[in-house]
Backbone bond lengths (Angstrom), bond angles and torsions (degrees), N, CA, C in turn:
res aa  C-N    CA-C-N  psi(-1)  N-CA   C-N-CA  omega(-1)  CA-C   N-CA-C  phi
1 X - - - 1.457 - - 1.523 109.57 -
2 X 1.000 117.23 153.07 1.598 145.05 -175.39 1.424 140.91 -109.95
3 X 1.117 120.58 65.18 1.402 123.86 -153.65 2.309 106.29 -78.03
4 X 1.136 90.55 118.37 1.530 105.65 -174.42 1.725 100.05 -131.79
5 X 2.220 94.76 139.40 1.104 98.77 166.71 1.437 122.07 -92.51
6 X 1.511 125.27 165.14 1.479 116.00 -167.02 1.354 99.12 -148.33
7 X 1.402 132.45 110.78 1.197 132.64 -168.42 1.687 115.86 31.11
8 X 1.644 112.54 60.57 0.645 96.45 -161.95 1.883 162.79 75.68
9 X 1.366 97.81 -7.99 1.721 110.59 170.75 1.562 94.69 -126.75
10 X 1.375 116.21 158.79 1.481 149.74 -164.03 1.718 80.12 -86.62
11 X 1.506 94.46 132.10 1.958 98.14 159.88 1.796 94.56 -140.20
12 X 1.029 118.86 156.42 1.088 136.20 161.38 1.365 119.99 -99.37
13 X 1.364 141.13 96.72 1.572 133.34 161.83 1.663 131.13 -53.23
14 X 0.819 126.98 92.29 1.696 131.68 -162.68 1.513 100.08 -86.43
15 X 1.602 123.81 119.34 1.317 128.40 162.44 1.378 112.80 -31.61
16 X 0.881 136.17 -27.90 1.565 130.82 -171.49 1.935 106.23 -77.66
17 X 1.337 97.07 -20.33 1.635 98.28 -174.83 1.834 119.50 133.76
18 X 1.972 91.61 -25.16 1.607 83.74 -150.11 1.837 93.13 -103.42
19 X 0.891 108.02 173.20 1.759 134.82 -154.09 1.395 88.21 -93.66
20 X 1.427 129.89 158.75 1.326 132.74 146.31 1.802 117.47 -128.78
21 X 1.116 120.73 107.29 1.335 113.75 -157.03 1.980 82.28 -96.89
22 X 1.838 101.53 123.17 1.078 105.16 -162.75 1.698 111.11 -79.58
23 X 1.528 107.66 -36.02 1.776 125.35 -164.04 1.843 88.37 -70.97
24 X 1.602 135.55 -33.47 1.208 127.62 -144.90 2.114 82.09 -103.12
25 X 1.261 109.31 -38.59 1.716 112.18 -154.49 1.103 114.97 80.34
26 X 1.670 119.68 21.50 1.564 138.18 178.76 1.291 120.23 -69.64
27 X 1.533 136.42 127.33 1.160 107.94 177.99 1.479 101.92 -129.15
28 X 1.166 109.38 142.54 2.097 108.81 -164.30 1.648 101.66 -125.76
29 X 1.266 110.83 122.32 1.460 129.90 178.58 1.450 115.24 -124.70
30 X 1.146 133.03 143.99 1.325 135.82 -128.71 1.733 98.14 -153.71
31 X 1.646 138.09 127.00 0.563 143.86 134.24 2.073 106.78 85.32
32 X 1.277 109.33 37.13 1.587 122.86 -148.45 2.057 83.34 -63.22
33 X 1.479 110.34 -56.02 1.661 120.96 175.77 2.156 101.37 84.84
34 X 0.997 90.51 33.34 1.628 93.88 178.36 1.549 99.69 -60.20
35 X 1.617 102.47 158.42 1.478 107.77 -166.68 1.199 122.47 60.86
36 X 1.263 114.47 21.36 1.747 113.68 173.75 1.669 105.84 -109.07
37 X 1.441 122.31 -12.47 1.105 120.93 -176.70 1.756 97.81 -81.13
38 X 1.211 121.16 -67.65 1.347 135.50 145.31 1.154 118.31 9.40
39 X 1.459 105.22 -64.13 1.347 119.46 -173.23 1.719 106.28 -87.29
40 X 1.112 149.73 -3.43 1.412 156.30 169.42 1.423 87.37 -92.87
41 X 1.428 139.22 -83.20 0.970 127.34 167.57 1.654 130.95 26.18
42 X 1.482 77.85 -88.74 1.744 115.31 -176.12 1.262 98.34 -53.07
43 X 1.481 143.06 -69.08 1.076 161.70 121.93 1.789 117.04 33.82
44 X 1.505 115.68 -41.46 1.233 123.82 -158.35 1.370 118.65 103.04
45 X 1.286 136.24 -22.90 1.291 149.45 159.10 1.861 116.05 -13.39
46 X 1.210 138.23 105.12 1.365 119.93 169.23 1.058 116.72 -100.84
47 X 1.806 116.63 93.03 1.133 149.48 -146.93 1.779 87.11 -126.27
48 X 1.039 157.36 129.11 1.458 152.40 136.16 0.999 124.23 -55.75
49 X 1.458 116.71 129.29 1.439 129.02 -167.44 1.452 123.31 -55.74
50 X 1.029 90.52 -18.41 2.171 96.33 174.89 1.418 100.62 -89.00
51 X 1.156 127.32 2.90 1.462 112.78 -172.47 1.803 100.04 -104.89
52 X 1.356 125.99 20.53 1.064 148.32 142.14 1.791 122.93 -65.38
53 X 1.336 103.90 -46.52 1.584 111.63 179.94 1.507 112.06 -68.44
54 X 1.537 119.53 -27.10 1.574 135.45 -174.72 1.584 101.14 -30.68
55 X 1.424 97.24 -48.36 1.978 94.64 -148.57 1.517 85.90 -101.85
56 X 1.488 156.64 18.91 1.211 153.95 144.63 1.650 97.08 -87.30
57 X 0.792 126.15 -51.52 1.496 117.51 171.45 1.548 118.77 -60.73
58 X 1.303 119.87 -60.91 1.554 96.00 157.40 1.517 134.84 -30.54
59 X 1.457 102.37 -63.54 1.706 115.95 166.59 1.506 106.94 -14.83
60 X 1.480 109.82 -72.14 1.379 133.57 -151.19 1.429 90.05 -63.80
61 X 1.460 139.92 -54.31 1.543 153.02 -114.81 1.768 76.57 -88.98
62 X 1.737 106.66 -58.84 1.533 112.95 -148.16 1.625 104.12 -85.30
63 X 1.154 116.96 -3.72 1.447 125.82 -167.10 1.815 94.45 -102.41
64 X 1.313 117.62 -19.33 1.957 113.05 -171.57 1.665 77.64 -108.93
65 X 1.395 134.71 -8.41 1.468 103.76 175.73 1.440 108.57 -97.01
66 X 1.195 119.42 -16.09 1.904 120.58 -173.41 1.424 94.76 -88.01
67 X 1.762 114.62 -65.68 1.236 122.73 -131.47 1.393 138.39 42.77
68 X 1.913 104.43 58.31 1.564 86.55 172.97 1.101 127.24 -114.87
69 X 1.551 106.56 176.91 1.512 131.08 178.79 1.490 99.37 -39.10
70 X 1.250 138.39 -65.78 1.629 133.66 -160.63 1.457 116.84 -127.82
71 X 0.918 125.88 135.39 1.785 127.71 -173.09 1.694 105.25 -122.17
72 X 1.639 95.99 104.81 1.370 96.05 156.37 1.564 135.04 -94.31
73 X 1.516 110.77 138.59 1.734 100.50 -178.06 1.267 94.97 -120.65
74 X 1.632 99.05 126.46 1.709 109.61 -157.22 1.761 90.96 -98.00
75 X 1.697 108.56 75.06 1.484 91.50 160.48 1.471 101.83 82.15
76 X 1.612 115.59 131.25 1.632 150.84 -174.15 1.168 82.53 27.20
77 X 1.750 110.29 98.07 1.214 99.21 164.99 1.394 82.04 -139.37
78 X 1.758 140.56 53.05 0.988 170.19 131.82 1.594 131.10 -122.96
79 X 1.363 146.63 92.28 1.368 127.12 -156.57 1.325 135.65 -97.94
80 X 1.505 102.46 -4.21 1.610 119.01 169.81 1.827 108.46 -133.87
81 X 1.516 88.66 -165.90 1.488 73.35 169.94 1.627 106.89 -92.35
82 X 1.992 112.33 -138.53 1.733 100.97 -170.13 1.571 94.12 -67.69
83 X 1.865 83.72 160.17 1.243 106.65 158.50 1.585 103.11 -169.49
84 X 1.320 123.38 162.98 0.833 121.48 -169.72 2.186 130.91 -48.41
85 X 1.441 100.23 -22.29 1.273 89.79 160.83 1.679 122.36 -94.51
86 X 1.288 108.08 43.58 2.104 109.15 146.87 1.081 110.05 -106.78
87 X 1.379 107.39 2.13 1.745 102.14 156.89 1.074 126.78 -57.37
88 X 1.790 96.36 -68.39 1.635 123.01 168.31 1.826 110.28 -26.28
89 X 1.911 89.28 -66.31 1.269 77.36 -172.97 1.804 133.27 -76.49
90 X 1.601 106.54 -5.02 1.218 113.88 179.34 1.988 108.45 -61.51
91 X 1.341 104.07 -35.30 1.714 116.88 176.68 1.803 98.80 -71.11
92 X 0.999 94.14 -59.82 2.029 84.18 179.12 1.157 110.40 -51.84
93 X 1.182 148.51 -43.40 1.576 151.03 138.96 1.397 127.96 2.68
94 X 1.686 100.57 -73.92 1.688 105.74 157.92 1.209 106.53 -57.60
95 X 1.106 135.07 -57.29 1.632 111.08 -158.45 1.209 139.79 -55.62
96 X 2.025 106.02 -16.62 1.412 137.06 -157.38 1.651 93.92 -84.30
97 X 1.751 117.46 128.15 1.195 113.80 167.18 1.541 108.61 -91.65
98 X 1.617 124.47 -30.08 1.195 131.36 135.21 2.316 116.39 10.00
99 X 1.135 97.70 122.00 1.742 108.74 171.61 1.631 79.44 -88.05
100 X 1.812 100.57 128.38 1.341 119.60 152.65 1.606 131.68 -84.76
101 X 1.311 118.96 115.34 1.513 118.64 165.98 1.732 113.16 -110.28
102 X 1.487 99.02 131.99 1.592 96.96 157.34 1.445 124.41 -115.68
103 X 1.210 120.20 124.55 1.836 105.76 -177.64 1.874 95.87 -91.28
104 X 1.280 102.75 141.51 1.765 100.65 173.87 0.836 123.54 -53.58
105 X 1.500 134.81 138.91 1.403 118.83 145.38 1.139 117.84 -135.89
106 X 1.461 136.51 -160.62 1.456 127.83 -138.20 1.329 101.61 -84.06
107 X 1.635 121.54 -25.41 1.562 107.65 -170.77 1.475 100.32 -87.48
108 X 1.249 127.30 -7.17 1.696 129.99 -148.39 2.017 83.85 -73.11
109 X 1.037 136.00 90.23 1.429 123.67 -178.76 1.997 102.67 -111.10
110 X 1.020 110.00 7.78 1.288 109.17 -164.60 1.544 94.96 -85.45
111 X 1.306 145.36 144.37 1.677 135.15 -171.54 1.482 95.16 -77.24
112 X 1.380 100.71 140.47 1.201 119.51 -162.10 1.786 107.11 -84.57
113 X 1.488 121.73 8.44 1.483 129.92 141.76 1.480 107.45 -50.05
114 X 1.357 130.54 -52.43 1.367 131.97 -157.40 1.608 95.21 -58.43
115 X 1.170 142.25 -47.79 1.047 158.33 -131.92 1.726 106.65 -104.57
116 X 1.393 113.06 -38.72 1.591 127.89 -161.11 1.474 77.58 -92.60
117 X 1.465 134.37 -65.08 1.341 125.19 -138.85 2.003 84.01 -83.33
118 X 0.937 120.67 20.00 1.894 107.22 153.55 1.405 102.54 -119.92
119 X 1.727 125.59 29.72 0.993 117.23 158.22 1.863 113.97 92.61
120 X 1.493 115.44 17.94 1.263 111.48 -149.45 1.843 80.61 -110.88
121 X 1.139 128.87 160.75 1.618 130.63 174.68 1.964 82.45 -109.58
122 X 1.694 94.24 137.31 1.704 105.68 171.05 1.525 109.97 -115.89
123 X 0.803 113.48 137.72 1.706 110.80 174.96 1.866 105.06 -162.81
124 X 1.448 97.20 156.62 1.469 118.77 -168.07 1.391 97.06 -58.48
125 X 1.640 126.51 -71.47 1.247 144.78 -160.15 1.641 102.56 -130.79
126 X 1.229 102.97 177.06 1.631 106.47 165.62 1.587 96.29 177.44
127 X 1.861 104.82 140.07 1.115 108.52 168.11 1.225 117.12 -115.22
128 X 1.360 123.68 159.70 1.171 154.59 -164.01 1.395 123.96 -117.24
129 X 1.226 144.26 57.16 1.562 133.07 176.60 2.145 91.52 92.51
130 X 1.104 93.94 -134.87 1.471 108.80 -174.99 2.034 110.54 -82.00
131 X 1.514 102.54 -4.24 1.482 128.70 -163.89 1.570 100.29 -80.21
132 X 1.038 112.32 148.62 1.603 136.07 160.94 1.703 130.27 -124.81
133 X 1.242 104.72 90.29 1.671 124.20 -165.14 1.579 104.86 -79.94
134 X 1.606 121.50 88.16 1.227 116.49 178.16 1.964 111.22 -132.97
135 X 1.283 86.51 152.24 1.980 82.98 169.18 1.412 131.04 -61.21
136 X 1.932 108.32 -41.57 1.186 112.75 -176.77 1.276 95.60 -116.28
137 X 1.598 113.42 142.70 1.390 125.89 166.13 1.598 111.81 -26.25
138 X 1.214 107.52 136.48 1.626 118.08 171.52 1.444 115.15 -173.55
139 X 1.686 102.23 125.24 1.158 102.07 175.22 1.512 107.09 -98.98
140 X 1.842 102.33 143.88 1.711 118.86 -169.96 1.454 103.59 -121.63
141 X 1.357 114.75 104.06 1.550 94.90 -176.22 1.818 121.80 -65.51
142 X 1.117 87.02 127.30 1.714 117.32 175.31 1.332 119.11 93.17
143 X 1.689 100.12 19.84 1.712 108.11 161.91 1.551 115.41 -103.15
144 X 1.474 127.78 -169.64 0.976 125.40 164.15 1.743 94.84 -123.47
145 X 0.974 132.35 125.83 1.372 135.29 159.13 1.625 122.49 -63.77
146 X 1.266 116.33 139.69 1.317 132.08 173.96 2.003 102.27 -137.73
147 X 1.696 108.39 112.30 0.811 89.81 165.05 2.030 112.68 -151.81
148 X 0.896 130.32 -137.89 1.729 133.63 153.89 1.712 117.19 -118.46
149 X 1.504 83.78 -127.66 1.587 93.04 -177.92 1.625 110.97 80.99
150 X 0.933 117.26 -74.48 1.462 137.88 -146.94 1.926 97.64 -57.78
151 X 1.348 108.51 -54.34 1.218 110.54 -174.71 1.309 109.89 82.24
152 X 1.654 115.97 48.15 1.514 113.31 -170.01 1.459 122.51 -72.81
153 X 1.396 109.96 154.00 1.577 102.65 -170.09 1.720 105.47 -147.58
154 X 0.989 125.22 165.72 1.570 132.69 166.43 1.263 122.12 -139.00
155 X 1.776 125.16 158.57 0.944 135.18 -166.35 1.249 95.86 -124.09
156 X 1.616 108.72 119.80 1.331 117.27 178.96 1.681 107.17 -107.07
157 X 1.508 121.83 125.57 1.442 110.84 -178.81 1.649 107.28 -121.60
158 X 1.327 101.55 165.87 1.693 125.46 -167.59 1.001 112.32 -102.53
159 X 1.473 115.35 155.44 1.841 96.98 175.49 1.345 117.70 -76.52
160 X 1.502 118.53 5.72 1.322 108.03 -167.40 1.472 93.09 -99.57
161 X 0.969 127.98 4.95 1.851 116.02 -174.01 1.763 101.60 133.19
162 X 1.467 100.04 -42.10 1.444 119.70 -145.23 1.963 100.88 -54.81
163 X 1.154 109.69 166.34 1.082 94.10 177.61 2.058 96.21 -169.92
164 X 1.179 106.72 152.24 1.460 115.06 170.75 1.344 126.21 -129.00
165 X 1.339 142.75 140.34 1.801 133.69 -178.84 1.929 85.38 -101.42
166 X 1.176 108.31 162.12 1.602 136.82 -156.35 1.308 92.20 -171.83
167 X 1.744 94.29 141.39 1.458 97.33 169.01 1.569 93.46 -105.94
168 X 1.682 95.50 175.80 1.461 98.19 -158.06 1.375 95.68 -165.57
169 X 1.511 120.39 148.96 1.916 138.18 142.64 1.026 91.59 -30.37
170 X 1.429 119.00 158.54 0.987 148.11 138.24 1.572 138.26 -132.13
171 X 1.495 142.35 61.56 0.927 131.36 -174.77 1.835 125.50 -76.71
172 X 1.456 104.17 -174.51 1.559 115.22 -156.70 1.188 63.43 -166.65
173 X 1.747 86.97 162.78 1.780 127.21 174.14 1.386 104.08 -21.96
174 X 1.411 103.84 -72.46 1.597 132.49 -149.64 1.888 99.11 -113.23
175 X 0.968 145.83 28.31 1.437 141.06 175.08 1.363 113.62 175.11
176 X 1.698 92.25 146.17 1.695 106.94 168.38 1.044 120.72 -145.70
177 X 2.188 92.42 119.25 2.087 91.12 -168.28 1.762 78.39 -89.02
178 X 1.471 88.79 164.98 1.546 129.48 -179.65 1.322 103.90 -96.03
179 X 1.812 136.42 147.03 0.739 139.76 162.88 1.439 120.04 -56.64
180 X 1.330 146.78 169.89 1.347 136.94 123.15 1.142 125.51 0.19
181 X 1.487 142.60 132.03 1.140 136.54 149.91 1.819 120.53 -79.03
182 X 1.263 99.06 -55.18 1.556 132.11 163.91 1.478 111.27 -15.15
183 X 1.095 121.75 126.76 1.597 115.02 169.69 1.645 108.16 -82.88
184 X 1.293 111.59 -32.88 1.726 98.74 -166.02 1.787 88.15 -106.80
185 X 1.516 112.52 95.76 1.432 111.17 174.69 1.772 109.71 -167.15
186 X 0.888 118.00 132.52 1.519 127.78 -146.58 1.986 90.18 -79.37
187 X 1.365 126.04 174.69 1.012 116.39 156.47 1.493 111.16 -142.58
188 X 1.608 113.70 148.80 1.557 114.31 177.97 1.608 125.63 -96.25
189 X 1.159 101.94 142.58 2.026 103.34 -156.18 1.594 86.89 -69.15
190 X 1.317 84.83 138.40 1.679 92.88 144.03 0.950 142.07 -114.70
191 X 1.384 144.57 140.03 1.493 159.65 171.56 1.157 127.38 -69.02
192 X 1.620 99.86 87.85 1.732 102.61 -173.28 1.329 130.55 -69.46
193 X 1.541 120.33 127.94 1.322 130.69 174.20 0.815 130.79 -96.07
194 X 1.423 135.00 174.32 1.357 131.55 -177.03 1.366 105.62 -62.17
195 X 1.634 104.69 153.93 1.915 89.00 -171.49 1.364 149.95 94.89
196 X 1.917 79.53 -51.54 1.659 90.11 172.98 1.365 120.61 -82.47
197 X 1.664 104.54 147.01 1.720 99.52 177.96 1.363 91.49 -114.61
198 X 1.814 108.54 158.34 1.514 115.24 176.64 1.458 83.50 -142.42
199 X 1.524 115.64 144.36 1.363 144.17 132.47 1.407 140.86 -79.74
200 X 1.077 109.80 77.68 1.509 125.08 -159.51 1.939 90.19 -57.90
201 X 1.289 126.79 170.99 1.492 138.55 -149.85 2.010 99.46 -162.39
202 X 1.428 92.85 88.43 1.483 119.76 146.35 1.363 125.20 -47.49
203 X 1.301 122.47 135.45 1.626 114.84 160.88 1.820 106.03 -36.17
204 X 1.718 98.20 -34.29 1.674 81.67 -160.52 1.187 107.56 -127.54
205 X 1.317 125.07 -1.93 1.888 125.60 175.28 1.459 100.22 -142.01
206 X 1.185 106.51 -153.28 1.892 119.61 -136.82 1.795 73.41 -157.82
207 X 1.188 130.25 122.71 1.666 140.16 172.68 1.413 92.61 -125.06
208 X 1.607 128.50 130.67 1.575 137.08 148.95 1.473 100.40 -64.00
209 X 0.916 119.38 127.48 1.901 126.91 150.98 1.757 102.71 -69.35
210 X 1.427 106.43 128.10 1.705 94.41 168.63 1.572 125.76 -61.37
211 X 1.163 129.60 149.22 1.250 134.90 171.49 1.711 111.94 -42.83
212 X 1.295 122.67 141.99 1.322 145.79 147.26 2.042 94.31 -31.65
213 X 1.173 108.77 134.48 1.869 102.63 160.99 1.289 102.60 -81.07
């Protein structure tokens, strides 16, 4: 884990993807895509059925290491409509002592009743202190954005040729998309700029890439 300041408040970066906002006990996860394994599945896909439990086991891993008060899922944190894992997740639900938030995002198509009547609060955006809690990148003047979508990733290379993609943080001046949460979810490289910082995402730590000069 990775402890970074952000306008000022303590965040923690968690290998798994998700944020820990330390002053709130907030924890923000981004782009989880449940029901997409399901849904390949269904599809013809030979995907194995335990490889459904992956992203409830993460859940569980990052939720007994924070324990917080409120859980935001910044957007597609559902990826089709039903299928048999809103079951799954309807049981992970009860168990959470955690206040649930979902902000929409583009895959969230399921009516957002399904979601309230297990007790979850839905909303477009939501701010936070000087913070801006959204799915798709957006800059708000005189916020700092925190959001997903993007599915950011990096290419780390070796001197021998070798090379690996990682998903990863990504901040700018004014915003920070979140990696993937999701185990079965592709990620897109990014192109570092001047400025920009990325946190590439280990099975087991949080690494800064140095800045561009």
């Amino acid at each position: 884990m990775l402890e970074v300041n952000l306008q000022g408040e303590t965040f923690i970066f968690h290998p798994s993807g998700a944020l820990y906002w330390r002053s709130l006990k907030t924890l923000l996860i981004a782009d989880v895509h449940l029901g997409k394994i399901a849904h390949f599945r269904k599809h013809g896909s030979a995907i194995p059925q335990k490889a459904i439990l992956k992203n409830f086991q993460q859940l569980k891993k990052v939720v007994n290491t924070f324990k917080p008060e409120k859980i935001y899922f910044l957007g597609d944190l559902f990826h089709s409509t039903f299928n048999t894992e809103f079951t799954y997740f309807k049981t992970w639900v009860q168990e959470q002592q955690a206040d649930l938030t979902l902000i929409m995002g583009n895959h969230d198509i399921i009516s957002p009743t399904n979601f309230e009547n297990l007790g979850i609060e839905v909303q477009k955006e939501s701010y936070l202190k000087n913070f801006l809690l959204t799915h798709h990148p957006e800059k708000r003047e005189g916020f700092f954005t925190i959001c997903g979508h993007v599915h950011p990733g990096f290419r780390l290379r070796g001197i021998g040729k070798q090379h690996e993609k990682l998903p990863c943080f990504f901040k700018t001046k004014q915003q920070l998309i979140l990696p993937a949460f999701g185990t079965f979810t592709g990620n897109y490289l990014i192109q570092q700029s001047e400025n920009d910082q990325i946190y590439v995402c280990t099975e087991t730590e949080v690494i800064p890439i140095p800045q561009k000069p």
